[in-house]
C-alpha positions, 0 to 999 in steps of 0.5 A, a space after each residue: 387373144 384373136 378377135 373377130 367380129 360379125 357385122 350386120 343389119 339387125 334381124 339379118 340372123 347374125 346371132 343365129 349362124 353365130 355358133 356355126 361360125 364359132 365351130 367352123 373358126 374354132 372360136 371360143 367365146 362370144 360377145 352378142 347383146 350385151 352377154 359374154 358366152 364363154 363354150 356355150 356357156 353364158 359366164 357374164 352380162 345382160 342381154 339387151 333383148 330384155 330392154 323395154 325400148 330399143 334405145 336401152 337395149 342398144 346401151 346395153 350391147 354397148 356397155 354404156 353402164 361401167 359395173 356391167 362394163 366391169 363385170 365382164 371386162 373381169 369375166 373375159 379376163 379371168 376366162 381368158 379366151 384364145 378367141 372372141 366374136 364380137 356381134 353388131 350391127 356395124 363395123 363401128 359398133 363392134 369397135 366401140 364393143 372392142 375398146 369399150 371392154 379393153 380388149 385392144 389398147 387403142 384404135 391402131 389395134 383394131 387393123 388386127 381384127 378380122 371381120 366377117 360380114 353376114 352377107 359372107 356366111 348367108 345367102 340372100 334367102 336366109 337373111 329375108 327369112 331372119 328378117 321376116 322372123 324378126 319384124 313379124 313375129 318378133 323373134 330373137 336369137 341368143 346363141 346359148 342354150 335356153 338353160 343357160 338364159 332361164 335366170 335371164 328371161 323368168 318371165 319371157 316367152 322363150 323357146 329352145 332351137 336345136 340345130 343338128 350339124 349334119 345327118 351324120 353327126 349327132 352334135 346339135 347346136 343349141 340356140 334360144 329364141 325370145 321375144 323382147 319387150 320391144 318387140 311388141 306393139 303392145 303389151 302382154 299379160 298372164 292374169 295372177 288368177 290363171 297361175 292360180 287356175 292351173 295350179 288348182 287343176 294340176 293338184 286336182 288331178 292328183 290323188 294325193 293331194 286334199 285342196 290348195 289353200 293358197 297360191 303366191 306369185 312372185 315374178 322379178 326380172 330375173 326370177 318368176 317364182 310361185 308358192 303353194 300352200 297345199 293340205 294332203 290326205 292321210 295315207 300318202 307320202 308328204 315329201 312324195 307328194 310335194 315333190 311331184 306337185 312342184 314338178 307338175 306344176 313347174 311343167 305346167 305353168 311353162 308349157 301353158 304360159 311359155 313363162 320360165 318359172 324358176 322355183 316352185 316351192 310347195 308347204 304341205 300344211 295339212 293333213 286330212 282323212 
């Protein structure tokens, strides 16, 4: 397996240019933040970007915790890749990434990789605006489509970034942009009666539906779900109704939250004239 490696300040936007490097070299997979990307599919780990302290988030890109080690030392292993990219913010950094998940048998291996520096793949303007982005608005980038992080971030802000390759072309790479808990000063909160507020007023708005008897939320780190007991007039279609009552509300609750809901279940318990 060839190995590379990506070395940079962090915020200098190494996980953003991450896929068009892969594209550009052929590179298979991806080791950034504590994820393995195998094809632009995240196959293994937990991102560091859902640490709550900079410190913790820097033991994950390191696979400091041996089941997370395990899992995807297992994963690179079964996937067998032709090629990996290694991020991180030094040269050191990427080698203790490297050994610590096996993929070279010692120090002497590591003259096999080649290392690319961010300064080699942007220009000094792109670097300040990624810095920018970073410090200012907290924003972070993961090189894998927002689908594929949603179990990951239930519960984050998340926003999908599509970036097309040329005007000719009509191929997009699709990269996902968070906002850590870290990244804040301060913290930020959603209150339950607000989930509660916009469920009513997405099933008022709805003919089918009488009244909603009760709402229950239940956000975990890798899930954010919500239950909701409804009564549904006589003359429609219960399972209709259910279906697009969940649809609508899991639509909602994203848009006016930025939350990634993940499941959204609907009990009908009543009919009524």
């Amino acid at each position: 397996m060839k190995i590379y490696t990506l070395v940079g300040k962090s915020g200098t936007g190494k996980s953003f240019h991450a896929m068009e490097l892969c594209r550009k070299k052929q590179i298979e997979s991806i080791i950034d933040d504590g994820l393995f990307i195998y094809q632009n599919t995240v196959v293994a780990g937990v991102s560091a970007k859902r640490d709550a302290t900079k410190i913790g988030a820097v033991k994950t890109a390191l696979f400091q915790s041996d089941q997370i080690r395990d899992e995807v030392a297992q994963a690179i292993a079964e996937k067998n890749p032709k090629s990996i990219l290694i991020l991180g913010t030094s040269v050191g950094m990427t080698d203790k990434i490297i050994l610590r998940l096996g993929l070279l048998p010692d120090t002497d291996a590591l003259k096999q990789v080649e290392r690319i520096f961010i300064e080699d793949i942007t220009t000094e303007e792109e670097r300040a605006t990624a810095r920018q982005q970073r410090d200012k608005m907290g924003k972070h980038v993961i090189p894998a489509p927002a689908l594929q992080l949603k179990r990951n971030f239930a519960g984050y802000f998340m926003d999908p970034l599509r970036i097309f390759r040329g005007k000719d072309s009509g191929a997009a790479a699709e990269r996902t942009v968070v906002r850590p808990t870290y990244s804040y000063m301060g913290e930020y909160f959603v209150d339950e009666r607000v989930l509660e507020d916009i469920v009513t007023c997405v099933a008022w708005q709805m003919p089918g539906v009488s009244s909603v008897i009760r709402v229950v939320q239940d956000p975990r780190p890798e899930t954010f779900k919500l239950s909701v007991a409804v009564k549904v007039k006589h003359g429609f279609s219960v399972w209709d109704i259910a279906r697009q009552l969940q649809d609508e509300i899991n639509d909602k609750v994203e848009q006016m939250t930025a939350f990634n809901v993940t499941e959204v279940n609907v009990e009908v318990r009543a009919l009524e004239e």
